[in-house]
DRENTORBA-622504 format. One record per atom (N, C-alpha, C): residue in three letters; x, y, z. Coordinates in steps of 0.2 Angstrom, whole numbers, plus 5000, padded with zeros to 4 digits. Each point is the difference from the previous one (the first is absolute). Layout:
! residues N
AlaXYZ...
//
This chain:
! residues 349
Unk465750555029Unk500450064999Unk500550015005Unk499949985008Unk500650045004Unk500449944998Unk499949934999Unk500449964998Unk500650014996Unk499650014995Unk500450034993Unk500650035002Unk499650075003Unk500550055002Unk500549995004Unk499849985006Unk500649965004Unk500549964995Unk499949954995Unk500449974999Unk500450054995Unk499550054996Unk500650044996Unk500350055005Unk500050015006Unk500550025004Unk500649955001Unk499749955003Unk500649955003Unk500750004993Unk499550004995Unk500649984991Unk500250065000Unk499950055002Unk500450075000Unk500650005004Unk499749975007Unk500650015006Unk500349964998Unk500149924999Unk500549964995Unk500350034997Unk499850034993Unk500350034993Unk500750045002Unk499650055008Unk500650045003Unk500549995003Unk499949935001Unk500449965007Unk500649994995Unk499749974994Unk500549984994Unk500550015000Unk499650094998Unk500450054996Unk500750035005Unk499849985008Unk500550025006Unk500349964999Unk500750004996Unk500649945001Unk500350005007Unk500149945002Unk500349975004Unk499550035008Unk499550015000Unk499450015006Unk500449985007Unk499950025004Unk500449995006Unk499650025005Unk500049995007Unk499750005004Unk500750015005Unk499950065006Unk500849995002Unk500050045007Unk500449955004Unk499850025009Unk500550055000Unk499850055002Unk500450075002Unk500750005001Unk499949945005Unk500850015003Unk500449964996Unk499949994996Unk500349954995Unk500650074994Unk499850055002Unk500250064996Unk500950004998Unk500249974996Unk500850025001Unk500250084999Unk500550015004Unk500250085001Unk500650024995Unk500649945003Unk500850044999Unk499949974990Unk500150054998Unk500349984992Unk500950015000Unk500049934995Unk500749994999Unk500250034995Unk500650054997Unk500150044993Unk500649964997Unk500149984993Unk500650014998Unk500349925003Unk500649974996Unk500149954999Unk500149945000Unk500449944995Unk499849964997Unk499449994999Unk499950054994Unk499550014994Unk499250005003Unk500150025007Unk499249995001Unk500150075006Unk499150065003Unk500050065001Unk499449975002Unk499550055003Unk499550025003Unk499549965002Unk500349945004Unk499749965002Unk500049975010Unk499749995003Unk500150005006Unk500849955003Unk499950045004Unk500749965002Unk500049945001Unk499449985005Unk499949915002Unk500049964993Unk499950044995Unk499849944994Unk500750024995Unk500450044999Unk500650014998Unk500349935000Unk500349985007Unk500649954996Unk499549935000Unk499549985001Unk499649944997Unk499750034992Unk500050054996Unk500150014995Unk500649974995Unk500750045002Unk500449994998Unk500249934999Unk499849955006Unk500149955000Unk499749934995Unk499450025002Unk499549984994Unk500350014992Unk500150055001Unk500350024993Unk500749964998Unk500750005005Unk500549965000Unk499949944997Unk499449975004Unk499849904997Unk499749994995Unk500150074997Unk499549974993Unk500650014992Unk500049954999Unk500450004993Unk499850034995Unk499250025001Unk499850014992Unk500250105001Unk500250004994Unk500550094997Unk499250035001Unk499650004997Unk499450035002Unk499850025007Unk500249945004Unk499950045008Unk500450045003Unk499750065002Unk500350065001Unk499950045009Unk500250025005Unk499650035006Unk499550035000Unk500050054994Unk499750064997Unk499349964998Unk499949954997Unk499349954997Unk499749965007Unk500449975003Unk499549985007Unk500050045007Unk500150095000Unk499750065003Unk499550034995Unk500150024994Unk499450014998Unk499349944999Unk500449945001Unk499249955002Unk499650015006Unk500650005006Unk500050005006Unk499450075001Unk500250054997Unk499650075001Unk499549984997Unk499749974995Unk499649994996Unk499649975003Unk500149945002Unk499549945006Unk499950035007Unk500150055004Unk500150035006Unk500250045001Unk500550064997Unk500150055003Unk500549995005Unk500549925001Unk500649995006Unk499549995007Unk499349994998Unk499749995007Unk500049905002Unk500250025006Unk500149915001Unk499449965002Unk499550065003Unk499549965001Unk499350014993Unk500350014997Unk499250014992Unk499749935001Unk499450034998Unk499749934997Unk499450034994Unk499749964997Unk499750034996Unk499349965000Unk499450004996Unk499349995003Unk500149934996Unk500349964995Unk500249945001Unk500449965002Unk500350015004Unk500649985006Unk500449985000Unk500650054995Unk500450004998Unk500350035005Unk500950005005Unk500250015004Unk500850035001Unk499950065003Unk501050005003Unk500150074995Unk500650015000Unk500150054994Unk500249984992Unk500049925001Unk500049984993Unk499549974998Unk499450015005Unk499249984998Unk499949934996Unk500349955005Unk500049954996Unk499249955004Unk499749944993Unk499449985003Unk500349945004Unk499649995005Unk500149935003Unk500349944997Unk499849984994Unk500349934996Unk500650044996Unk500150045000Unk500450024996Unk500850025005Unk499850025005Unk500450005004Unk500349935004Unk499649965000Unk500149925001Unk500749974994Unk500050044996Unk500549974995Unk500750065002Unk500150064999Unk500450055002Unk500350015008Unk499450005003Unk500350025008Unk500449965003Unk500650025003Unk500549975005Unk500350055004Unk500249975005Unk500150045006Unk501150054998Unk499850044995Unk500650034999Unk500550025004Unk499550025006Unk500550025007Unk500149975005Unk499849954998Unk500349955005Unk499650025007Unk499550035002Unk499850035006Unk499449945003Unk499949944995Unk499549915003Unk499550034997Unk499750074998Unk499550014997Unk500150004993Unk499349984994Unk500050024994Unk499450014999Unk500050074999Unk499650064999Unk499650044994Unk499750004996Unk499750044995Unk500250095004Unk499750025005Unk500150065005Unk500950015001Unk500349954999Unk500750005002Unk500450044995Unk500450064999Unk500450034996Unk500549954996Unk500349985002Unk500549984998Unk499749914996Unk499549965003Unk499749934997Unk499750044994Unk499750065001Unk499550024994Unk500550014993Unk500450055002Unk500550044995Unk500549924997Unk500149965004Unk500549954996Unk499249944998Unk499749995003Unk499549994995Unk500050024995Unk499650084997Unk500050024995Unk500650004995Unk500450005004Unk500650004993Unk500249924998Unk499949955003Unk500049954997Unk499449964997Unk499650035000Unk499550004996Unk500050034994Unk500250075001Unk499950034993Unk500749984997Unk500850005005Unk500449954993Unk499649944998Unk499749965003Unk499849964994Unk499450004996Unk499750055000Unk499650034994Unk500450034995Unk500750025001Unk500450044996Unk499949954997Unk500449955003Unk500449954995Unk499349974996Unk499649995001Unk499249984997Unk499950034994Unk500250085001Unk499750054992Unk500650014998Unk500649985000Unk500450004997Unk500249934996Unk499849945004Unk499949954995Unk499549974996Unk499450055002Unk499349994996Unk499950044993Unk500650034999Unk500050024992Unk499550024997Unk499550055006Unk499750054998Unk500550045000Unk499550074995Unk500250075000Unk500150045006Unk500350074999Unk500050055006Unk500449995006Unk499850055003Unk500749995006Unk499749955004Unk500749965004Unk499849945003Unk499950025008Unk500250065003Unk499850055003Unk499249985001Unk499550034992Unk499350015003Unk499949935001Unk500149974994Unk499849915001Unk500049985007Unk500750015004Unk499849995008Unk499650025006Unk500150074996Unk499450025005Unk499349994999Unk499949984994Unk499349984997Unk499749945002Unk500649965002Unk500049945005Unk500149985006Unk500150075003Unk500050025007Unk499450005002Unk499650054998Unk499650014999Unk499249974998Unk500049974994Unk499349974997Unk500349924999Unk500649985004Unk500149924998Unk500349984992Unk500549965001Unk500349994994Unk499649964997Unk499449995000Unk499449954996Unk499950064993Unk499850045004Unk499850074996Unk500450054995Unk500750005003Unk500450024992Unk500149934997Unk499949935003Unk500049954993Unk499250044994Unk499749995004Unk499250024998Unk500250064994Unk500350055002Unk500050054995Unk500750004997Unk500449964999Unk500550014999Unk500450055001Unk499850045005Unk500450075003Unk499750035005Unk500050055001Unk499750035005Unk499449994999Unk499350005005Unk499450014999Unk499750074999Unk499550014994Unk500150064995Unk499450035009Unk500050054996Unk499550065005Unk499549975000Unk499749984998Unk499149954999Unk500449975007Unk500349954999Unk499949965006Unk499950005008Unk499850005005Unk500050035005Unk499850075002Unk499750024996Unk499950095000Unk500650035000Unk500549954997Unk500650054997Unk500649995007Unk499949965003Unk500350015008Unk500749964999Unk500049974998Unk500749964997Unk500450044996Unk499550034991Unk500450024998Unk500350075003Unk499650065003Unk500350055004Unk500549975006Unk499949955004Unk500549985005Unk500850004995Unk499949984995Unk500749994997Unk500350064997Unk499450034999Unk500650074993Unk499950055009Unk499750005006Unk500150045004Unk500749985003Unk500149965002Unk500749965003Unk500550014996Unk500050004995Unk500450004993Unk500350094998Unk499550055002Unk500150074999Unk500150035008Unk500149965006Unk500350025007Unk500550005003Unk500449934993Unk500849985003Unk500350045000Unk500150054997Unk500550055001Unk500050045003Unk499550015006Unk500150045006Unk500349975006Unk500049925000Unk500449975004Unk500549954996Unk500350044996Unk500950004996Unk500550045004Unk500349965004Unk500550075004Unk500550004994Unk500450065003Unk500850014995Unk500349965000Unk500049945008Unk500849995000Unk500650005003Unk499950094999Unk500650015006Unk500249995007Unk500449994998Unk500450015007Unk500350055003Unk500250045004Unk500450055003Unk500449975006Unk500450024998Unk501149985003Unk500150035003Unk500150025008Unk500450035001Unk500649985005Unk500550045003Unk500749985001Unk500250004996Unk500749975000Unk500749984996Unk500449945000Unk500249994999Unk500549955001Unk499949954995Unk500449954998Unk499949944994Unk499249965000Unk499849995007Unk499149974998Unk499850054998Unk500150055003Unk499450054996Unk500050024993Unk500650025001Unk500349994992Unk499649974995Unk500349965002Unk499549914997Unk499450014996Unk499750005006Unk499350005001Unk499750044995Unk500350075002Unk499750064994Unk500150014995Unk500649944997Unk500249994992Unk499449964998Unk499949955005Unk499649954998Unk499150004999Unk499950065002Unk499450035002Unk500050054994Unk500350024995Unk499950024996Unk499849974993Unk500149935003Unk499949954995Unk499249975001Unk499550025003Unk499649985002Unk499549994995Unk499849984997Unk499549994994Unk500349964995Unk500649975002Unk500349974995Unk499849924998Unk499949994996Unk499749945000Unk500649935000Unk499849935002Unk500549975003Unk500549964994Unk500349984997Unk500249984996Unk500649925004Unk499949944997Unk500449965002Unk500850014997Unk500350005005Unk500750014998Unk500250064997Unk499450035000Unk500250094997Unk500450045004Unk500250054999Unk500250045006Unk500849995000Unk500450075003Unk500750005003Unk500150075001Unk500649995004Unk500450075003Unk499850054995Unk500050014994Unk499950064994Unk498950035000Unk499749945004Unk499450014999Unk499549944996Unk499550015001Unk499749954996Unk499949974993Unk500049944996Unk500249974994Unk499749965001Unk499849964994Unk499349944997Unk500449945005Unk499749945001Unk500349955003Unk499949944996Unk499849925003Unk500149954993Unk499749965008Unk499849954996Unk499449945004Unk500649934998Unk500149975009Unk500349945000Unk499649934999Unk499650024997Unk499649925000Unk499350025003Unk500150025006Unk499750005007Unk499750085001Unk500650035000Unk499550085002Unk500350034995Unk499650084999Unk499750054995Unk499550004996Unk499749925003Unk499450004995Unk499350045001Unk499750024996Unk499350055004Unk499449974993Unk499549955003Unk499549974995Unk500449954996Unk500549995004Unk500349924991Unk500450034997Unk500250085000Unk500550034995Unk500550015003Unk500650034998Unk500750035003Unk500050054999Unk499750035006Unk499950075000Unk500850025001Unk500149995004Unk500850045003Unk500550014996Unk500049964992Unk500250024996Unk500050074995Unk499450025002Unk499550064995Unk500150065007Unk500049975007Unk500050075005Unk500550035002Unk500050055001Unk500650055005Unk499950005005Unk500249985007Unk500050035004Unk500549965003Unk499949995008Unk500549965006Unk499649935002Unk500549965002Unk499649975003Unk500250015010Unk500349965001Unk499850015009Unk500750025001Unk500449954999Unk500750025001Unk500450054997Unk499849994993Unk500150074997Unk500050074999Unk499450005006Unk499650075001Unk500750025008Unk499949955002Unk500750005008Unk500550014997Unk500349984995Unk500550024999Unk500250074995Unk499650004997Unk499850094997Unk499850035003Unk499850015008Unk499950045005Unk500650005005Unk500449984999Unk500749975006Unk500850024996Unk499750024991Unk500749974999Unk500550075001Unk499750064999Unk500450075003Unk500450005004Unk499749945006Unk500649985007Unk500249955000Unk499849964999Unk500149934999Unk499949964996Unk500349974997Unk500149964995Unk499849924999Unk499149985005Unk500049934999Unk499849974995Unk499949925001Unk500249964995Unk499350004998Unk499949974993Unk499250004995Unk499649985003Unk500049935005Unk499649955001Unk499750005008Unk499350015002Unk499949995006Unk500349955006Unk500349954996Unk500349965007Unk500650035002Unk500650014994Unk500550035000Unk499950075004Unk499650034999Unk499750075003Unk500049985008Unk500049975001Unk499849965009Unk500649995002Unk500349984995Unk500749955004Unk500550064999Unk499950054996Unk500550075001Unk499650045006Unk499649995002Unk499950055007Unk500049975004Unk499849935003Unk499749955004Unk500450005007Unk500650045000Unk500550015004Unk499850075005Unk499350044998Unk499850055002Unk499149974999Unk499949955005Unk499150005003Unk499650045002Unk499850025000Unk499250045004Unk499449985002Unk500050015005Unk499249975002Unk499750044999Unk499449995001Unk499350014995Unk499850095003Unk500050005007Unk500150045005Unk500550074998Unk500549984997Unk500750044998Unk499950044995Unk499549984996Unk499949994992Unk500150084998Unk500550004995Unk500050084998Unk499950024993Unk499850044998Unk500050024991Unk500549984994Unk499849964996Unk500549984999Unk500449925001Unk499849975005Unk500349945004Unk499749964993Unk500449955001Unk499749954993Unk499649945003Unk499649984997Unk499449945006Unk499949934993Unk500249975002Unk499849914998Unk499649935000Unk499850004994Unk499649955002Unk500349924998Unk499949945001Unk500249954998Unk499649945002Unk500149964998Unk499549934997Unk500149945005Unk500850025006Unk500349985004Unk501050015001Unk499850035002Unk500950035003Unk500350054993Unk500650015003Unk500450054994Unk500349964994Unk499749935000Unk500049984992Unk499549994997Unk499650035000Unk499250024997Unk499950035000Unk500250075001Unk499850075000Unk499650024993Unk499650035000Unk499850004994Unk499450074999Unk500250055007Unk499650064998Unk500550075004Unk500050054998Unk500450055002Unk499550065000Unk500250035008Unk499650084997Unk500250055003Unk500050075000Unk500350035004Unk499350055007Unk500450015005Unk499650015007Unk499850094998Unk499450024999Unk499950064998Unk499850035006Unk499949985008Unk499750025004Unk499249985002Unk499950025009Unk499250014998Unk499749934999Unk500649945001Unk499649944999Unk499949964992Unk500250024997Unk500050034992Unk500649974996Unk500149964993Unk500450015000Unk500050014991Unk500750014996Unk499950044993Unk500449944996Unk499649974995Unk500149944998Unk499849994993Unk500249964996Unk499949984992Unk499649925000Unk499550005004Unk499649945000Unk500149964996Unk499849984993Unk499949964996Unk499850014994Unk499849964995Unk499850024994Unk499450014998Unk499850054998Unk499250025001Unk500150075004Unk500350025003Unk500250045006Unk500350065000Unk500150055002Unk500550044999Unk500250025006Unk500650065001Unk500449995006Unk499550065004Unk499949985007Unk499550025004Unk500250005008Unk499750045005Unk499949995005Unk499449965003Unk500449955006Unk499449985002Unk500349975006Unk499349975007Unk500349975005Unk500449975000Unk500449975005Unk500549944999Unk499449945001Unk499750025004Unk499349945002Unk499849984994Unk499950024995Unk499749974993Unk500350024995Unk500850024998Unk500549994994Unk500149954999Unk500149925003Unk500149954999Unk499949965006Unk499849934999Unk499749955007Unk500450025004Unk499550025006Unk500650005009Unk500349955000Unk499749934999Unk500449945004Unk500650004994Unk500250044995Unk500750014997Unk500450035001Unk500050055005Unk500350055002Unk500949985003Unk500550004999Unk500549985001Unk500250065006Unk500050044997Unk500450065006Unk500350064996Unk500350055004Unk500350064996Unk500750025000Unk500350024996Unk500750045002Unk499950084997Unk500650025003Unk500450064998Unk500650014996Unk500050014994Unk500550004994Unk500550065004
//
């Protein structure tokens, strides 16, 4: 009988452990303090995990990845604590298991370490994981959002949405999959930031800048975009495609050069194209050090005849930019708006 009883305790404390999504274990000091508020589209998340969010989120092509979806994972799995572990020894704040971290973990900061414990390995783990489970449930031709589908494979392993062709229903796990998804999934909008940006000074960057920051949400459109504001664009072969279709056809908004020079054209008048945008300032350089609101910043593939990204210097390290397609126009570091080793240099229009 105390057998018995013992075991129907033990299947109780299980049942409970279930029932507590994402179970953590977590060293005191490990507590993050400073919250970050408000822009490029992500809010109340710690500051050390902020721009390896952003970043993670930058590398990922799939439209579904959002900043907002890998902080409310991130809160989901630990709470932003770097040191969780959980009672089967899963690790870091993206709680990732040993083999599984053998496949995702790389040393993102370059610091000779890679870390499960480490901020920045975990967070760019997690998001190149979870983009490729996007891409997994959105070419698996199940139903429902491709969203849960990855989470559900974050989570209980992509064997298990083959298994059930979708999420795994509440019977399974004590329901611990399916609550980890629909709770992640009703979170993200507490860390949705607005967006905004606040300007101030005068002068033609600022100017700029303020125009161009009222365009924020704007989604990015290939060859859309001019001096009058946003309009649908058209796919050259090559870009405005999103999933195999020509989106940029069907979109309104800017794309990179076109957001610059519908921010610039009140004072100035430059030309449509990022290269040509370079070779009309390039007579006014700025060092990185200089950098003022406003300043226009370049990336390129190799010198000023490849230039192939523009954006404008919103401050704070920061810059306000029309990424890609799939993307809208955002605030985000210059460290992760486009590959450092691109980075060409900056001017002042």
């Amino acid at each position: 009988m105390l057998i018995r009883a013992a075991i129907a305790l033990l299947a109780g404390v299980t049942a409970l452990l279930l029932g507590l999504l994402a179970l953590v274990l977590v060293d005191a000091d490990a507590e993050a303090t400073e919250i970050s508020d408000g822009g490029g589209g992500l809010q109340g998340v710690p500051t050390e995990f902020r721009v390896w969010i952003l970043r993670a989120d930058s590398e990922c092509k799939e439209p579904a990845m959002t900043p907002s979806l890998l902080a409310a994972q991130l809160y989901q799995e630990s709470r932003f604590q770097t040191r969780a572990t959980s009672p089967v020894g899963a690790q870091g704040p993206a709680q990732f298991m040993p083999d599984t971290w053998a496949t995702w973990g790389r040393d993102a900061d370059a610091n000779g370490i890679t870390s499960p414990l480490d901020i920045a390995d975990a967070v760019m783990a997690q998001g190149r994981m979870m983009c490729s489970l996007l891409r997994q449930a959105k070419e698996s031709g199940y139903g429902g959002d491709v969203r849960a589908l990855a989470l559900a494979g974050y989570n209980a392993g992509w064997g298990r949405v083959e298994q059930y062709r979708g999420v795994p229903p509440q019977s399974f796990a004590g329901g611990e999959t399916y609550n980890y998804v629909r709770i992640i999934l009703s979170t993200m909008p507490r860390f949705e930031g607005p967006g905004r940006l606040e300007v101030s000074g005068s002068g033609a960057g600022a100017d700029a800048l303020r125009k161009a920051a009222a365009r924020i949400g704007t989604p990015y459109a290939w060859g859309g975009g001019g001096p009058n504001g946003p309009s649908t664009g058209f796919c050259d072969g090559t870009n405005g495609y999103l999933n195999g279709r020509c989106s940029a056809s069907t979109t309104v908004g800017f794309d990179c050069s076109s957001l610059v020079q519908y921010a610039y054209w009140d004072n100035r008048q430059l030309p449509r194209v990022a290269a040509a945008q370079y070779g009309a300032t390039s007579d006014h350089p700025v060092a990185h050090a200089d950098l003022r609101p406003g300043d226009l910043l370049f990336w390129s593939h190799g010198g000023s005849g490849a230039i192939y990204h523009v954006a404008l210097y919103a401050g704070d390290g920061k810059v306000l930019h029309a990424p890609r397609t799939g993307k809208d126009v955002r605030v985000e570091p210059i460290t992760s708006a486009m590959p450092q080793r691109d980075y060409l240099g900056a001017t002042r229009p």
